[in-house]
C-alpha positions as CSV (number, residue, x, y, z in Angstrom):
1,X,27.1,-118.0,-0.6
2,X,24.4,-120.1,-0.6
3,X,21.2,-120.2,1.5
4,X,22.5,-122.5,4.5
5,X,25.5,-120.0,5.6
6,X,22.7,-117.2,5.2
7,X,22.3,-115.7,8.9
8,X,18.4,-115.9,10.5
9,X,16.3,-112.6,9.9
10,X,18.2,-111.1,7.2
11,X,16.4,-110.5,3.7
12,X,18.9,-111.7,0.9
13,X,18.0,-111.2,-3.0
14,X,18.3,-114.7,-5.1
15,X,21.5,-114.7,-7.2
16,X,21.2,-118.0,-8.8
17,X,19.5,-121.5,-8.5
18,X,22.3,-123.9,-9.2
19,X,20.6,-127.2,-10.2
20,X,20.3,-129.5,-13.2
21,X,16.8,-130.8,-12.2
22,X,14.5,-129.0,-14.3
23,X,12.2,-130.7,-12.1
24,X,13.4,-129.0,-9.2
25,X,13.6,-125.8,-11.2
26,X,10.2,-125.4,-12.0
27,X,9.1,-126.6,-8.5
28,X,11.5,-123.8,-6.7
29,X,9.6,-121.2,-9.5
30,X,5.8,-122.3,-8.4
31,X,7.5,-121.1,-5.3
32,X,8.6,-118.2,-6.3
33,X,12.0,-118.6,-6.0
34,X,13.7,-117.2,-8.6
35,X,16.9,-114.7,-9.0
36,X,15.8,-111.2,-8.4
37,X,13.7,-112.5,-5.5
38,X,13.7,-111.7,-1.8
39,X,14.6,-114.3,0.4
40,X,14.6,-114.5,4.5
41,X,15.9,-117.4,6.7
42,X,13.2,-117.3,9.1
43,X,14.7,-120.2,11.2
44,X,17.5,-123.3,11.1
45,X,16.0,-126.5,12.0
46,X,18.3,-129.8,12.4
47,X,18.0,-130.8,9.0
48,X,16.0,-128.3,7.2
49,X,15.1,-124.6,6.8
50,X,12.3,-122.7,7.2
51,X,12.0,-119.7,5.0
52,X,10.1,-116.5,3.9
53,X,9.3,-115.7,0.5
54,X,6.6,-113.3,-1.0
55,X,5.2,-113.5,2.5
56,X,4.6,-117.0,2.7
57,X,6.6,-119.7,4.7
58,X,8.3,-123.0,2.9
59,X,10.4,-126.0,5.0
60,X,13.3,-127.0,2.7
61,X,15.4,-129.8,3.5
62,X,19.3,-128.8,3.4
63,X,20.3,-130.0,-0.1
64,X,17.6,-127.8,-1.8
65,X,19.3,-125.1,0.6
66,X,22.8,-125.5,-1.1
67,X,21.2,-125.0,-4.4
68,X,19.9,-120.8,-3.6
69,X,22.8,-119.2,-4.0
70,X,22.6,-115.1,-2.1
């Protein structure tokens, strides 16, 4: 499943980031999103996500959502 079907509140651990963008990659790990990692949808926004991870809060857009697989 990946992080847009993930329901709002609930903590989900990072299976895999599914991307070819090494780019991407390495800007989702300054993040700190990685697999092993806790992740919470904090809320859905029209086009976008706002998220939770090691107690900080990140707005990602709904393709970079597709890529977090839970």
């Amino acid at each position: 499943m990946n992080l847009r079907d993930a329901v709002e509140g609930k903590e989900y651990i990072i299976r895999q980031i599914e991307t070819d963008d090494e780019e991407l990659n390495a800007f989702l790990f300054s993040l700190g999103c990685y697999s092993g990692e806790a992740i919470t949808v904090v809320s859905k926004k029209r086009g976008s996500l706002v998220v939770s991870i090691k107690d900080a809060r990140y707005s990602i857009d709904n393709q970079l959502a597709e890529a977090i697989l839970v």
